[in-house]
Biopython code that builds the backbone (N, CA, C, O; Angstrom):
import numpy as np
from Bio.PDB.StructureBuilder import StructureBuilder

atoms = [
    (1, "UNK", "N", (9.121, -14.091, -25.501)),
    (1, "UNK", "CA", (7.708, -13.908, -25.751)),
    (1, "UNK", "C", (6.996, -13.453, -24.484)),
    (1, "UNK", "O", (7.212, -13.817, -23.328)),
    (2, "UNK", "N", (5.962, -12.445, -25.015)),
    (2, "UNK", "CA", (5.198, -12.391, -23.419)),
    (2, "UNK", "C", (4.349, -12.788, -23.423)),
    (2, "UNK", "O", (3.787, -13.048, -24.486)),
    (3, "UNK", "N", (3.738, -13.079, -22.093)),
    (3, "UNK", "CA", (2.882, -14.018, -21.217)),
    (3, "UNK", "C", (1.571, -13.383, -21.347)),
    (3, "UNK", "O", (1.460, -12.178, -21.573)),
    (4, "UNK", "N", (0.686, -14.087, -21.222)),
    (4, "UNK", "CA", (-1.008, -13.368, -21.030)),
    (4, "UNK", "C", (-1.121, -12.499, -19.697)),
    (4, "UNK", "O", (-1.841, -11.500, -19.707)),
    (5, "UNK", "N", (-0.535, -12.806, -18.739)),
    (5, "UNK", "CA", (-0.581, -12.393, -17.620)),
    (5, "UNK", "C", (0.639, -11.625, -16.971)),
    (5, "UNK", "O", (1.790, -11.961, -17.251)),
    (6, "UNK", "N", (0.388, -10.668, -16.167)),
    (6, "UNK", "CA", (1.422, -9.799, -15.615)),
    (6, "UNK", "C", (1.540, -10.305, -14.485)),
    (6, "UNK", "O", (0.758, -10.522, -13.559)),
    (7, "UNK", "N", (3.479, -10.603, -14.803)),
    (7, "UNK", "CA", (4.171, -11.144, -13.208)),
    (7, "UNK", "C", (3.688, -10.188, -12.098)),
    (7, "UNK", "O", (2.768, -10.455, -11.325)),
    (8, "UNK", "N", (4.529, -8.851, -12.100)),
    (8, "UNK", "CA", (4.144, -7.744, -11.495)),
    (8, "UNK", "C", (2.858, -6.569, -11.734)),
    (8, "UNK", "O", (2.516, -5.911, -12.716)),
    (9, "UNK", "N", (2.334, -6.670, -10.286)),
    (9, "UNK", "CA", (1.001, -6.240, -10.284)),
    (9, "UNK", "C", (0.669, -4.901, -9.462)),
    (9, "UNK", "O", (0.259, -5.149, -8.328)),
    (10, "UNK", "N", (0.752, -3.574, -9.772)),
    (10, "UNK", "CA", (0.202, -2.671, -9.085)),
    (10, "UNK", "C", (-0.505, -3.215, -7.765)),
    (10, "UNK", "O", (-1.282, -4.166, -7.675)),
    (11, "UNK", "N", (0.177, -1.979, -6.308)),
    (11, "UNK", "CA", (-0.516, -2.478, -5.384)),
    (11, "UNK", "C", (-0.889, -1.181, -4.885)),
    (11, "UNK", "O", (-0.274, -0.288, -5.468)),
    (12, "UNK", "N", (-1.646, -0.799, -4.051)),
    (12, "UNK", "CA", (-1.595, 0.476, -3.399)),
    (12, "UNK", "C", (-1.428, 0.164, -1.808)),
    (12, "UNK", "O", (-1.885, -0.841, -1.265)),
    (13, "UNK", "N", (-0.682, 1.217, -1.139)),
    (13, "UNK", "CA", (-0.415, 0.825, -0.039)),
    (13, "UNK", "C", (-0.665, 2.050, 1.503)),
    (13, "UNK", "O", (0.104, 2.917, 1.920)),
    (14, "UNK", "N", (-1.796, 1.705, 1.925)),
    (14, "UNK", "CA", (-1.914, 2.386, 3.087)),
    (14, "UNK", "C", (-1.741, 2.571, 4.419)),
    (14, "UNK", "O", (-1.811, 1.485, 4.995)),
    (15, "UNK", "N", (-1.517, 3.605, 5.262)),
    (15, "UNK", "CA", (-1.136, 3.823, 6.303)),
    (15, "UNK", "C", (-1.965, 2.974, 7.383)),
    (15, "UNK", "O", (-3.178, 3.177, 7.420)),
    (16, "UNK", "N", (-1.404, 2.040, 8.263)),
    (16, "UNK", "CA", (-2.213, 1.147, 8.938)),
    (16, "UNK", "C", (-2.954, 2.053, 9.919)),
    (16, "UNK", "O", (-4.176, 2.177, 9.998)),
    (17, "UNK", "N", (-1.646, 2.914, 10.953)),
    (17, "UNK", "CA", (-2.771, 3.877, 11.990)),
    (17, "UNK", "C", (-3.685, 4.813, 11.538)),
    (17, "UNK", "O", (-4.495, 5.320, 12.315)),
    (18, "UNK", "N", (-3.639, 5.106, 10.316)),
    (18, "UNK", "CA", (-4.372, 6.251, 9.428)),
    (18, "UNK", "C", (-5.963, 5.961, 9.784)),
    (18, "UNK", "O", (-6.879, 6.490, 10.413)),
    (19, "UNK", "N", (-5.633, 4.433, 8.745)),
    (19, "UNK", "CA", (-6.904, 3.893, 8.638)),
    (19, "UNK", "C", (-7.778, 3.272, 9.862)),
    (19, "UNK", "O", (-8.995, 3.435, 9.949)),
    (20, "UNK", "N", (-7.208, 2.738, 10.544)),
    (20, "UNK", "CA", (-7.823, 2.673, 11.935)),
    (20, "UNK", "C", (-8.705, 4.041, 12.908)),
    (20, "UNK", "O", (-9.682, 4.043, 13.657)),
    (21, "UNK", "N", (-7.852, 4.988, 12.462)),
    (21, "UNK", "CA", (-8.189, 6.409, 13.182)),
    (21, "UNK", "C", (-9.563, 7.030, 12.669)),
    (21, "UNK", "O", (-10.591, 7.321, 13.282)),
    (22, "UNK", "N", (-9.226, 7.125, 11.373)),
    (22, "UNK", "CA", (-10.487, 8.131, 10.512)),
    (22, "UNK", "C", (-11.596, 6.871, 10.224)),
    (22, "UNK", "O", (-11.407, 5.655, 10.183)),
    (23, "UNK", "N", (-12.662, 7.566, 10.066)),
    (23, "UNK", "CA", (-13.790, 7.240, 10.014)),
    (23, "UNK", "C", (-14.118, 7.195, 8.266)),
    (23, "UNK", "O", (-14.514, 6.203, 7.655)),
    (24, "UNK", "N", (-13.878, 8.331, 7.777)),
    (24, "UNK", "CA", (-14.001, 8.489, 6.043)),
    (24, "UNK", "C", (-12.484, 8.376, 5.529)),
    (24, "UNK", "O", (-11.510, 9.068, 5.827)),
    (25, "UNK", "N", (-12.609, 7.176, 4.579)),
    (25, "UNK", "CA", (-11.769, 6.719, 3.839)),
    (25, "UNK", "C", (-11.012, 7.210, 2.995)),
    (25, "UNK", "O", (-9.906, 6.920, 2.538)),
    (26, "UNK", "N", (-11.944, 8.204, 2.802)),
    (26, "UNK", "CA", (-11.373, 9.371, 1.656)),
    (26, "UNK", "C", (-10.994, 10.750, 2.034)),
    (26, "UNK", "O", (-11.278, 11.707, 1.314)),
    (27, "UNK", "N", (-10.501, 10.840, 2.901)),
    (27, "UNK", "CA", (-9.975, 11.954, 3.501)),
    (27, "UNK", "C", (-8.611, 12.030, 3.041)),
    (27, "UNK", "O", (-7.966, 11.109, 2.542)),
    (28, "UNK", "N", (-8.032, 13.836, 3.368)),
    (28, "UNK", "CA", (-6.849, 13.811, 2.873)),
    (28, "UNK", "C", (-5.913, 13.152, 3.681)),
    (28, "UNK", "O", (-4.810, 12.830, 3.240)),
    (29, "UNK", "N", (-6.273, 12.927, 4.841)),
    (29, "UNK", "CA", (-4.875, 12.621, 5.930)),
    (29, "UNK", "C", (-4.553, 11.583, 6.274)),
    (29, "UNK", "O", (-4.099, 11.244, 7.367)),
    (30, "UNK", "N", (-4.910, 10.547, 4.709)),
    (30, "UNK", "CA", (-4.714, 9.084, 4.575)),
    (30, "UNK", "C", (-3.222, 9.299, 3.858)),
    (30, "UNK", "O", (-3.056, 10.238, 3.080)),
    (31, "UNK", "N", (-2.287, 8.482, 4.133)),
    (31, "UNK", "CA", (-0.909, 8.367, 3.542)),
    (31, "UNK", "C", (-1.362, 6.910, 2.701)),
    (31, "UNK", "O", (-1.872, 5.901, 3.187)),
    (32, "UNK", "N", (-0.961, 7.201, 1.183)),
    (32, "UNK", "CA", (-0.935, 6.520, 0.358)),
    (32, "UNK", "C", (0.018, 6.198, -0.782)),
    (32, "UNK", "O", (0.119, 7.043, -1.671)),
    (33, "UNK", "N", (0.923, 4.772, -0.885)),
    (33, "UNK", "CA", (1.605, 4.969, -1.712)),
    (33, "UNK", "C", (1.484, 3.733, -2.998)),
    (33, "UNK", "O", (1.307, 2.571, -2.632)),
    (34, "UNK", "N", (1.558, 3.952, -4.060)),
    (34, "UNK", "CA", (1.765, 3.411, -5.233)),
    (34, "UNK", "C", (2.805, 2.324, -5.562)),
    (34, "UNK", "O", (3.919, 2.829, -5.425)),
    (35, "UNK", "N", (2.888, 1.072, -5.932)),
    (35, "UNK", "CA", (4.471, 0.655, -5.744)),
    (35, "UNK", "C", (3.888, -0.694, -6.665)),
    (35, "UNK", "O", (2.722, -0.708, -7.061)),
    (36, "UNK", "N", (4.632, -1.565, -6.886)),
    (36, "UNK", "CA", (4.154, -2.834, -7.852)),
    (36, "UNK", "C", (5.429, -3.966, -6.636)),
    (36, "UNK", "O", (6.447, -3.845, -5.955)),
    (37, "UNK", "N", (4.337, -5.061, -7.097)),
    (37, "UNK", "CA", (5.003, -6.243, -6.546)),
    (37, "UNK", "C", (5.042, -7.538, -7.537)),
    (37, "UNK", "O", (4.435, -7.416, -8.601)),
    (38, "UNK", "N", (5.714, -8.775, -7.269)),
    (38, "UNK", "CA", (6.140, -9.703, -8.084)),
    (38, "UNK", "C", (5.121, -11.070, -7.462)),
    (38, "UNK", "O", (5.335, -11.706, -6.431)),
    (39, "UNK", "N", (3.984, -11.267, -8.441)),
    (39, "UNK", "CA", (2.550, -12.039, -7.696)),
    (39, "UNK", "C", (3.105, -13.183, -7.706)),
    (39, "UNK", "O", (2.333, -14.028, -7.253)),
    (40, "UNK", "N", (4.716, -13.867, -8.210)),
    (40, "UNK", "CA", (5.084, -15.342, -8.016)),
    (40, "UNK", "C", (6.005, -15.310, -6.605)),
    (40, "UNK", "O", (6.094, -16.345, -5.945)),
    (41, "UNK", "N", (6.638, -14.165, -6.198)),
    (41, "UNK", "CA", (7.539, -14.426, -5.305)),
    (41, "UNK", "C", (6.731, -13.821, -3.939)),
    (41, "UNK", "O", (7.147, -13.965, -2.789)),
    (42, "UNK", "N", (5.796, -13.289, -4.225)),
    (42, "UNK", "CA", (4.613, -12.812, -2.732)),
    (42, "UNK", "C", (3.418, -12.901, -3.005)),
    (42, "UNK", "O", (2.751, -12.108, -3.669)),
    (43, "UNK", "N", (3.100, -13.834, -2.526)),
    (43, "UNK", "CA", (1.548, -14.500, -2.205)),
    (43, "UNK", "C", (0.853, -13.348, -1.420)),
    (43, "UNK", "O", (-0.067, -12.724, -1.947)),
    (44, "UNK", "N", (1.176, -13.138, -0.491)),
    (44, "UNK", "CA", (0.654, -12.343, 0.720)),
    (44, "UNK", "C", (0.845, -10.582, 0.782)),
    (44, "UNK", "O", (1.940, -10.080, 0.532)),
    (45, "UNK", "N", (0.028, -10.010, 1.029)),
    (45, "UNK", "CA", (-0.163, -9.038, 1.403)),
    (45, "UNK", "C", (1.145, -8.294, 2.049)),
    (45, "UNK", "O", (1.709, -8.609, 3.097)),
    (46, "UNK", "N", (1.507, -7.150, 1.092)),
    (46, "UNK", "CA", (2.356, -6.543, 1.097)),
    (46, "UNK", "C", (2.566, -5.497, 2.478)),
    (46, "UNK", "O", (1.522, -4.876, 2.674)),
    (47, "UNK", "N", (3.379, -5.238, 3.225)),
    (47, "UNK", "CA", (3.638, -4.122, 3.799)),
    (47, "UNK", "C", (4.946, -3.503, 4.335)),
    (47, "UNK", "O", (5.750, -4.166, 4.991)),
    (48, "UNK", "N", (5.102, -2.356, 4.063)),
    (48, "UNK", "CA", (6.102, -1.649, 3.988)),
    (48, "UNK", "C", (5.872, -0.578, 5.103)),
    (48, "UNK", "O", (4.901, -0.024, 5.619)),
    (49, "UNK", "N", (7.614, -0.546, 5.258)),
    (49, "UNK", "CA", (7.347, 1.012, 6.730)),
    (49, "UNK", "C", (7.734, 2.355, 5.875)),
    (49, "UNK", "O", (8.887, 2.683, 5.596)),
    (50, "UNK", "N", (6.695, 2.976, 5.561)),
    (50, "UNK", "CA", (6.636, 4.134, 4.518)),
    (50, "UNK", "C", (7.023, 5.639, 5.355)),
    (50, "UNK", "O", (6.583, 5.730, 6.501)),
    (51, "UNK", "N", (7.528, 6.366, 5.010)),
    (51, "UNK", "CA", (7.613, 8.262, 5.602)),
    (51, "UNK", "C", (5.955, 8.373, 5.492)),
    (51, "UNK", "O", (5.233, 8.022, 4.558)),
    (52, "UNK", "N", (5.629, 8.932, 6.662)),
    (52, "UNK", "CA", (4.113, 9.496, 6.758)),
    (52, "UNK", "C", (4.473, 10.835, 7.157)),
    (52, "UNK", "O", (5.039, 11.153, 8.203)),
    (53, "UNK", "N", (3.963, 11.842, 5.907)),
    (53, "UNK", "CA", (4.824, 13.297, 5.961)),
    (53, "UNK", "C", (3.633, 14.199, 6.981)),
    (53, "UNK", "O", (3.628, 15.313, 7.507)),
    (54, "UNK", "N", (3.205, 13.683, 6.953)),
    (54, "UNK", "CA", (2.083, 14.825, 8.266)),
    (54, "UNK", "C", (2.365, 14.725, 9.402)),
    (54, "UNK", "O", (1.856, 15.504, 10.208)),
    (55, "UNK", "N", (3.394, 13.592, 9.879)),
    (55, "UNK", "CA", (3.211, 13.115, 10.848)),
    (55, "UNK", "C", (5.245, 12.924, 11.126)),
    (55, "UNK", "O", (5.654, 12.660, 12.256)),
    (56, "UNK", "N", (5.927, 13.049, 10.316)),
    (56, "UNK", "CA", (7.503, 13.066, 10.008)),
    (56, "UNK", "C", (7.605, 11.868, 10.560)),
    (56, "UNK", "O", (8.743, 11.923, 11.026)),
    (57, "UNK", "N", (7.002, 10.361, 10.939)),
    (57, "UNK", "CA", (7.647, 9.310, 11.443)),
    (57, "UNK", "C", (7.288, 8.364, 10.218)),
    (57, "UNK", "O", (6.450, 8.635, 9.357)),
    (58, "UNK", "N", (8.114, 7.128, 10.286)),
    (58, "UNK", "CA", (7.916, 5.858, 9.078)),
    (58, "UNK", "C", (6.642, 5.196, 10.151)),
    (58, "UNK", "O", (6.715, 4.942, 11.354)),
    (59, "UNK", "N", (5.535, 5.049, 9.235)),
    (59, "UNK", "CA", (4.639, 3.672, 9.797)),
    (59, "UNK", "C", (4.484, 2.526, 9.261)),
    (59, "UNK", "O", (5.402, 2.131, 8.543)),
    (60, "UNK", "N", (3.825, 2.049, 9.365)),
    (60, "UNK", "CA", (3.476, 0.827, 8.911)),
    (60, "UNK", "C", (2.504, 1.011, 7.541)),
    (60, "UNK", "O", (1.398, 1.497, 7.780)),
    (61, "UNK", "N", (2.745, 0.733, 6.374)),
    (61, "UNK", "CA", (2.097, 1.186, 4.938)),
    (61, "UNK", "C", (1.284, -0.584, 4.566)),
    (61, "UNK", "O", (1.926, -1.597, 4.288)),
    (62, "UNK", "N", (0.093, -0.502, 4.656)),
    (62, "UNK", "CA", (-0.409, -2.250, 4.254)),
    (62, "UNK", "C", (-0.572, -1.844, 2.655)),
    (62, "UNK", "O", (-0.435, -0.822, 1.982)),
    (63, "UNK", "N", (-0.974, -3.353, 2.409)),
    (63, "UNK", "CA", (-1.723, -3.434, 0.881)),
    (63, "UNK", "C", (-2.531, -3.507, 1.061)),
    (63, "UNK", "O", (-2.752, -4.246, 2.021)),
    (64, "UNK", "N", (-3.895, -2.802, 0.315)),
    (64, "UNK", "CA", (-5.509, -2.285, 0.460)),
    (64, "UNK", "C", (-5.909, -2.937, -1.311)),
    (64, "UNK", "O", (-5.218, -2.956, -2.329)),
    (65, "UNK", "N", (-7.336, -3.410, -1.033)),
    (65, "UNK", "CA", (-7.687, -3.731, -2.084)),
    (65, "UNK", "C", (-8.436, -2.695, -3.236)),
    (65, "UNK", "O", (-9.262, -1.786, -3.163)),
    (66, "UNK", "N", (-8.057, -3.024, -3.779)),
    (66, "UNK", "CA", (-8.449, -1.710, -5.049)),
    (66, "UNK", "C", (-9.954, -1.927, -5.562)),
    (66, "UNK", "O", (-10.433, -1.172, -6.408)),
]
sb = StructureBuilder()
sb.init_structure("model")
sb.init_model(0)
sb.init_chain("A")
sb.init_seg("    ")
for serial, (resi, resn, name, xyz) in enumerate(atoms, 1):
    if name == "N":
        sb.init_residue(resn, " ", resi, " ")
    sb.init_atom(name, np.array(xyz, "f"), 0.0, 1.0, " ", f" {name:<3s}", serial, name[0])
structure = sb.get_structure()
C-alpha cells in the first residue's frame, strides 16, 4: 500500500562557488542539477561534487531551497 507521503523528495542542487560569485541568481552561469533524495535516511542538506561544464572541474553542488 502507499503512504500519504513521499519517502523520496526532489532536491535541486547548486553550485556553491557559483552562488557566492554572482550577484543575480538567475543567471545562466549558475550550474544546476536535479536529483531526488531519501527524507528518512538524510535529514540534512544534501551535497554533491557535481561536473561544472563552463568551468571542466567537479565542485561542490549544495541543496537550495525551492
Amino acid at each position: 500500500m502507499a503512504k500519504g507521503k513521499d519517502i523520496r523528495v526532489a532536491v535541486i542542487l547548486e553550485c556553491t562557488s557559483c552562488a557566492q560569485n554572482s550577484v543575480n541568481k538567475q543567471s545562466n552561469s549558475i550550474s544546476r542539477y536535479i536529483t531526488q533524495k531519501n527524507r528518512h535516511n538524510t535529514h540534512s542538506r544534501l551535497e554533491l561534487r557535481k561536473l561544472f561544464s563552463r568551468c571542466c572541474k567537479h565542485m561542490i553542488h549544495a541543496e537550495i531551497k525551492k
